[in-house]
C-alpha positions as CSV (number, residue, x, y, z in Angstrom):
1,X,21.5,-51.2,-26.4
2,X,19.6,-49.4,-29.1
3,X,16.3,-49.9,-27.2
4,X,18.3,-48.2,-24.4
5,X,19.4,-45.2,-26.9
6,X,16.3,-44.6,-28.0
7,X,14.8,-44.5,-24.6
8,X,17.3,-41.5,-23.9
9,X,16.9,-39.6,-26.3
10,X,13.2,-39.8,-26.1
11,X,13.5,-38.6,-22.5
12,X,16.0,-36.3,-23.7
13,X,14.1,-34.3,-25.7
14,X,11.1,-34.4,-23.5
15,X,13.3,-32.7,-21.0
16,X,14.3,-30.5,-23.7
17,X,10.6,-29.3,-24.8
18,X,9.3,-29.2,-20.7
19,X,11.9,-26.9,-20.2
20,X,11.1,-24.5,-23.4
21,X,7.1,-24.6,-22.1
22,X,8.1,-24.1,-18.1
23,X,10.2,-21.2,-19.1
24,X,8.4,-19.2,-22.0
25,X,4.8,-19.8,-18.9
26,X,7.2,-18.1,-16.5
27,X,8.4,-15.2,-18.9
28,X,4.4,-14.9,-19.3
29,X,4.1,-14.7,-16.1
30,X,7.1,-13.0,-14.7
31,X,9.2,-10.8,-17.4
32,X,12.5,-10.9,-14.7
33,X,13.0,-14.7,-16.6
34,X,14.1,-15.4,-19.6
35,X,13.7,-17.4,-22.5
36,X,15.5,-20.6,-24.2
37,X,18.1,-18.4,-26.3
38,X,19.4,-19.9,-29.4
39,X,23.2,-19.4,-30.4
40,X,24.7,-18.0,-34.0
41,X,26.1,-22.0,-33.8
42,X,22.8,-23.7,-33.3
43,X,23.2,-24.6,-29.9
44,X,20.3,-23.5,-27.5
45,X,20.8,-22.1,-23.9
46,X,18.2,-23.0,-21.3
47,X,17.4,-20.7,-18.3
48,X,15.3,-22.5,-16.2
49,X,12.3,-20.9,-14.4
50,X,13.7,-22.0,-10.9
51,X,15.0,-18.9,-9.5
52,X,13.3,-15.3,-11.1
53,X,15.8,-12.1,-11.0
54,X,14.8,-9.2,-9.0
55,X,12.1,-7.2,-10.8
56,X,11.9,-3.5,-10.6
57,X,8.2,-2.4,-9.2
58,X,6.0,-2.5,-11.9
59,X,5.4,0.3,-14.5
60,X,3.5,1.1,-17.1
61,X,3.3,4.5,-18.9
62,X,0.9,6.1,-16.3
63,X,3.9,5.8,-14.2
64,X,4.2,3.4,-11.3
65,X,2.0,1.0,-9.8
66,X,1.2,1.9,-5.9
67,X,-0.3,-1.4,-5.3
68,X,3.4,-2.5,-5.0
69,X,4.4,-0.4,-2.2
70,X,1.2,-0.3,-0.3
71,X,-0.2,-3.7,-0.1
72,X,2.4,-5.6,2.0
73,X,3.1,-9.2,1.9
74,X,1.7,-9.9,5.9
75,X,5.3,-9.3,7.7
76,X,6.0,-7.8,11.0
77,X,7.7,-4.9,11.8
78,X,8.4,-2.1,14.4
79,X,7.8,1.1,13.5
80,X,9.6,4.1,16.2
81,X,6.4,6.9,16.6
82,X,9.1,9.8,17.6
83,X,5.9,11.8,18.9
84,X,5.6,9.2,22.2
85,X,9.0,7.8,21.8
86,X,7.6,3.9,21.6
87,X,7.3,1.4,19.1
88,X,4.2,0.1,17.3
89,X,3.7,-3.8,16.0
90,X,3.1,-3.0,11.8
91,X,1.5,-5.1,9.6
92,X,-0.4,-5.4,6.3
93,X,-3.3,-7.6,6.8
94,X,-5.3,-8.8,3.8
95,X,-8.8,-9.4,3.9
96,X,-11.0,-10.3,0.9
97,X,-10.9,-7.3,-1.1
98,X,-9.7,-4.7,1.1
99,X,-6.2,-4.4,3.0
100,X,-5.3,-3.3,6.3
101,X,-2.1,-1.2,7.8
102,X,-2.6,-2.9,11.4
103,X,-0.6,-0.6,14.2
104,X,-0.7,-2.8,16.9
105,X,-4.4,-3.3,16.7
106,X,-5.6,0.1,15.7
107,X,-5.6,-0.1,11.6
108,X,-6.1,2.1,8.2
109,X,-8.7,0.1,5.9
110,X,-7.8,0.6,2.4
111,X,-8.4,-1.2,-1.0
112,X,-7.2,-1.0,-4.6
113,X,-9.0,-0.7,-7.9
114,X,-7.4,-0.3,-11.6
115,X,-7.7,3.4,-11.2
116,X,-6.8,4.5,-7.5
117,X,-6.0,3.5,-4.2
118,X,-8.9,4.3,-1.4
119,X,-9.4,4.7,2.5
120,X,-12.7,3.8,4.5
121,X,-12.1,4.3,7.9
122,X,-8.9,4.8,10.3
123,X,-9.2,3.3,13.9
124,X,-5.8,5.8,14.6
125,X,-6.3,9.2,14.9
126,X,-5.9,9.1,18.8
127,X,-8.6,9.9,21.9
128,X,-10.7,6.9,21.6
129,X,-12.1,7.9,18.2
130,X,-12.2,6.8,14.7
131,X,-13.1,8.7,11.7
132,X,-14.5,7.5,7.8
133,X,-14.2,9.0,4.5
134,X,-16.1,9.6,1.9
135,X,-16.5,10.9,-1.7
136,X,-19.7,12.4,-3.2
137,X,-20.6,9.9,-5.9
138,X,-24.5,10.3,-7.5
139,X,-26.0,12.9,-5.0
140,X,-24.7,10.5,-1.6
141,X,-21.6,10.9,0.0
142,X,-20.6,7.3,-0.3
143,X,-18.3,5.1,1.9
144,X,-14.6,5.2,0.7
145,X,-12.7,8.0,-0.8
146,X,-9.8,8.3,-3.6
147,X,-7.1,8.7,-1.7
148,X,-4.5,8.3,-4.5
149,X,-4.3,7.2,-7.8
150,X,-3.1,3.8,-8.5
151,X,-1.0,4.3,-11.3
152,X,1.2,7.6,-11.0
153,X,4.4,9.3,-11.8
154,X,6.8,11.3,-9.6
155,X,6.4,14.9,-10.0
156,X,2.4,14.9,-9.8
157,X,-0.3,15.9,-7.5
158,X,-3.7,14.7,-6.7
159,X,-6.4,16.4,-5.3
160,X,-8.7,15.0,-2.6
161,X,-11.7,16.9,-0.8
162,X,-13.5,13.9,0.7
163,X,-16.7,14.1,3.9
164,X,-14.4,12.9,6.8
165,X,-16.5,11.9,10.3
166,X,-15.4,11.4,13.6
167,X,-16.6,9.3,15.5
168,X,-16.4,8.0,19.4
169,X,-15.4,4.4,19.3
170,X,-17.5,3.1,22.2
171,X,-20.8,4.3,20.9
172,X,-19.5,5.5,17.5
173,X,-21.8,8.9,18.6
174,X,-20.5,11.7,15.8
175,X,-17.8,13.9,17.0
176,X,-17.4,16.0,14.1
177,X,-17.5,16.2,10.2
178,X,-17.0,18.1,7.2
179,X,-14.8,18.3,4.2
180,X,-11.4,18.3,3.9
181,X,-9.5,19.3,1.1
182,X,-6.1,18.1,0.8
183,X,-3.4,17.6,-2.0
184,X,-1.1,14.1,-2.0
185,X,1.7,14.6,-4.1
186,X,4.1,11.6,-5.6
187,X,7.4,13.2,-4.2
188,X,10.2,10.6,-5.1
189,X,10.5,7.1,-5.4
190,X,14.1,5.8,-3.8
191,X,15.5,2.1,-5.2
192,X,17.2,2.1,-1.5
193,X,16.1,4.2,1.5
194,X,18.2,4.3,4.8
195,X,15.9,5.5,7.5
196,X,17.6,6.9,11.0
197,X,17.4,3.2,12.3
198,X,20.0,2.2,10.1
199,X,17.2,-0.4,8.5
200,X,17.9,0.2,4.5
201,X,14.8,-1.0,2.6
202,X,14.6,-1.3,-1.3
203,X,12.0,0.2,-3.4
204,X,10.6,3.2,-1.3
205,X,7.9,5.6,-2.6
206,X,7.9,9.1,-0.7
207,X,4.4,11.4,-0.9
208,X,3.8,14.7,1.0
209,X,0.5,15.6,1.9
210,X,-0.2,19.5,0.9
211,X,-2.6,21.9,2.6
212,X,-2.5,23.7,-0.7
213,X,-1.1,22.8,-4.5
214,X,1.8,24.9,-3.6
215,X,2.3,24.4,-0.1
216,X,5.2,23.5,1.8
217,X,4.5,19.5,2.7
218,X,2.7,19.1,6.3
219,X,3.8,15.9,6.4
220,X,5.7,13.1,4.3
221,X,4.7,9.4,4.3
222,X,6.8,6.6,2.9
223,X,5.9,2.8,1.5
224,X,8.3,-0.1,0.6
225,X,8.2,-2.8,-1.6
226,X,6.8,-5.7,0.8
227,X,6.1,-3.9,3.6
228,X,3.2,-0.7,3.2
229,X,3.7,2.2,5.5
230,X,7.3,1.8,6.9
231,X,7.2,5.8,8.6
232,X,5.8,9.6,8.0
233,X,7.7,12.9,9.1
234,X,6.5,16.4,9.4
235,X,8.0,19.6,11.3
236,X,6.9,19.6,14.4
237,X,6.1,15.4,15.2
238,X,9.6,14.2,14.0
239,X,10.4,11.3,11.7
240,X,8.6,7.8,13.0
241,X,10.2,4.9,10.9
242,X,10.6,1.3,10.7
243,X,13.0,0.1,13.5
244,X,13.0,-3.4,13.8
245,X,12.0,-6.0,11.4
246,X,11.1,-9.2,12.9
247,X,11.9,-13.1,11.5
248,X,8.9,-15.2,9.6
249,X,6.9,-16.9,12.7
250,X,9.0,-14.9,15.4
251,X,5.9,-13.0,16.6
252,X,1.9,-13.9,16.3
253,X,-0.1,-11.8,13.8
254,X,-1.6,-8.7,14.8
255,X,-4.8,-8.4,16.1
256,X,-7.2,-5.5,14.4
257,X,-10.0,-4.1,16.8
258,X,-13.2,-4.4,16.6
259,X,-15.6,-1.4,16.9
260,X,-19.2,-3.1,16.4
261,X,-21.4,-0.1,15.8
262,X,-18.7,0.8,12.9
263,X,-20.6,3.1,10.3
264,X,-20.1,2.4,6.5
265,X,-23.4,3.8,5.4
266,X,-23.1,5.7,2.4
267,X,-25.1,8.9,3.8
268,X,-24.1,9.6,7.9
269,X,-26.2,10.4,9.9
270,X,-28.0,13.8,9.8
271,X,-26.1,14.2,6.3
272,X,-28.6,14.4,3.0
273,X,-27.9,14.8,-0.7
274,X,-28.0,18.5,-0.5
275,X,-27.3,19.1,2.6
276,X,-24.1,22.1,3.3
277,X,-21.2,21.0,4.6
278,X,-18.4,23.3,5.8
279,X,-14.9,22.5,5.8
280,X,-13.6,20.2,9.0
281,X,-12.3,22.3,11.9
282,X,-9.3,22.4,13.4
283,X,-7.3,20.8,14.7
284,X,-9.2,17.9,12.9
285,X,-7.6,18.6,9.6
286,X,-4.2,17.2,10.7
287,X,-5.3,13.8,12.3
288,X,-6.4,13.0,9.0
289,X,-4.2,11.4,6.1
């Protein structure tokens, strides 16, 4: 009988120290848990790192992460395009170090650092073309341009002037290029957003992309929480918005396109260190985030 005791409280108080370890790893790990709490009487309350809380997006004093919002977690969704009045297949697509907003199979190739978000090259602009950006790093216009910053707070603005190049997607011959300055401002971020599909989505960041610092917005883009882009609206296109969200395993992955002759050189061609560059044409400038 004592051997028995013993044995007990020996396993006892393992249980007891396994759980203090599993839960102060997890509120390492994950702040939404929280530790063994000990009582004015002695006793101690565990809270066992089996289920985590909801977290709010992550924030630090340079305001809020956009990783969160714009890297999704590889679900499938429809999003309404109110411009042809038809649905597109969205999904984020991860892929080494760069992610992908896959519409149907055209895509937006962007990737994260600790100090901004960028874009390479967007396979969506419309009329069999594709374009690339780029920023003018060292005396070359290299591949990849700032798009946003990664860390930010609501209220504040971001310039951009990146060398954007079209190109034809069968031969990827250049269509057109120049610079293209822009303004992306951090408009609002929503805890809940109801879109006209009745669809409410939690954690929602809003931007408006600015012709000018003061400008009225030329168009809006949203991102949530788990998804990435879930719709954009301007004046004159309408709203397009998530519509439908689809079940884990209800629909196959999308499939991204491939455009072989793809150009990620950090100089295009015809383009040297000093060569001029004027501003991209319209009506260029708007099928170009």
């Amino acid at each position: 009988m004592r051997r028995f005791v013993r044995i007990l409280l020996l396993t006892l108080t393992a249980v007891l120290l396994l759980a203090i370890v599993l839960s102060a790893i997890a509120q390492e790990g994950n702040p939404g848990l929280d530790l063994p709490q000990q009582q004015s009487d002695g006793t101690i309350l565990l809270f066992m790192p089996i289920v985590a809380k909801p977290t709010k997006p992550i924030q630090t004093g340079d305001g809020f992460d956009m990783a969160v919002f714009m890297i999704g977690d590889s679900r499938l969704y429809e999003v309404w395009q109110s411009i042809n009045n038809s649905q597109a297949r969205h999904q984020t697509q991860i892929d080494g170090s760069k992610f992908f907003h896959t519409k149907n199979s055209e895509w937006e190739e962007l990737w994260a650092t600790g100090s901004f978000i960028y874009r390479g090259t967007d396979t969506s602009p419309g009329n069999g073309e594709y374009y690339t950006l780029r920023d003018y790093v060292n005396k070359n216009w290299r591949y990849g341009s700032r798009w946003a910053p990664r860390f930010w707070k609501v209220g504040q603005i971001f310039e951009r002037n990146p060398l954007v190049t079209f190109y034809k997607k069968d031969n990827c011959s250049v269509v057109v290029q120049g610079t293209h300055r822009t303004w992306l401002k951090f408009e609002a971020y929503h805890p809940t957003f109801t879109f006209p599909s009745g669809i409410t989505l939690s954690d929602v960041v809003q931007f408006a992309w600015l012709l000018s610092p003061k400008a009225q917005p030329t168009e809006r883009y949203y991102y949530a929480r788990d998804y990435g882009l879930v719709g954009w609206s301007s004046n004159d296109r309408g709203f397009s918005h998530i519509s439908e969200i689809h079940a884990p395993g209800a629909r196959p992955d999308n499939t991204r396109e491939n455009i072989g002759c793809l150009n990620t050189s950090s100089n295009p061609v015809g383009i040297g260190p000093f060569t001029p560059i004027e501003p991209l044409p319209p009506p260029y400038i708007y099928r170009v985030k």
